[in-house]
N, C-alpha and C positions, 0 to 999 in steps of 0.2 A: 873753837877747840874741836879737834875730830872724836867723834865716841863711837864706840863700838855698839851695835845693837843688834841685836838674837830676836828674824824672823821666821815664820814657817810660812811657806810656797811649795803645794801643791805637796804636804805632807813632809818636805825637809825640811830640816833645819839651818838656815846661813846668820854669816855673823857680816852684816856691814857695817861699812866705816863711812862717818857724816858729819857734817856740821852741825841741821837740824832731827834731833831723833824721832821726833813728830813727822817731818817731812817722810823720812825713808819709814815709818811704823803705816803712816796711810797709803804709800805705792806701794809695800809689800802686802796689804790688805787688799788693793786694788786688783792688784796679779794675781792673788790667791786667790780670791773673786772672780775674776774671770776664768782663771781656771778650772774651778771649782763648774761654773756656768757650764763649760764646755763639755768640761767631762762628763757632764749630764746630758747631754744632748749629741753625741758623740760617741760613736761606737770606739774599743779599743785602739789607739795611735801608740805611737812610740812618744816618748816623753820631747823628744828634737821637734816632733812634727806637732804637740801638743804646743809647744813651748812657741813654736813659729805662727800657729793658731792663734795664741793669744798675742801676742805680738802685733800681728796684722789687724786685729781688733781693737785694741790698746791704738795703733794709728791711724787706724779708719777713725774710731771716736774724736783723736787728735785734730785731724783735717777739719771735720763738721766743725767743732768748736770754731778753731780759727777762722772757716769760714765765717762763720757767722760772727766771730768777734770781728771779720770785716767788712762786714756790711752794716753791723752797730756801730762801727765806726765812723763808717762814710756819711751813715744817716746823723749822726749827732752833727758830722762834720757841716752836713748840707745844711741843717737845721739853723744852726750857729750862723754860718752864711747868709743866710736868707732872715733872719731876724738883723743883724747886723748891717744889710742891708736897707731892712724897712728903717730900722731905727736911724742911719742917715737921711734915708730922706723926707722921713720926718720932720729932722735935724734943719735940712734943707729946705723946708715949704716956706712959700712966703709968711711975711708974719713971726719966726720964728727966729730968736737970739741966736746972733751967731754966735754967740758964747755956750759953748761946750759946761754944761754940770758937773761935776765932781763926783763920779761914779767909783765906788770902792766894790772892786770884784773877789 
């Protein structure tokens, strides 16, 4: 169900519409966070050039995450791989049933 919920960003007040109100209560806390950052460390802008500031920063953070969520990726990926492969051929050494155990993952 969409709800209506009453932020402040960078001293206004908007009203969005959402599924979760938590969801849109923590990026509105997000943005007003960073804006708040910027206008600290930033001489006077216009509110467009303010607003584009924090935007660009909002997806610089975005990029770094994802990278890095892909490279913890590929590392579990590799990881899993390379166990999966010891443990065949383990599976495989002489001496060793070729009956497969009943593994619950």
């Amino acid at each position: 169900m969409t709800r209506s919920v009453r932020v402040t960003i960078a001293g206004r007040d908007y009203i969005l519409r959402g599924e979760d109100e938590e969801k849109i209560l923590r990026s509105a806390r997000e943005v007003d966070g960073q804006w708040q950052q910027l206008q600290a460390h930033v001489s006077e802008h216009s509110t467009t050039t303010m607003a584009i500031l924090v935007a660009l920063n909002l997806a610089d953070q975005y990029h770094e995450l994802r990278t890095q969520s892909d490279v913890d990726t590929r590392y579990v990926r590799d990881s899993i791989e390379r166990m999966l492969s010891y443990i065949e051929a383990c599976l495989a050494a002489p001496g060793v049933s070729g009956q497969r155990p009943d593994i619950a993952l």
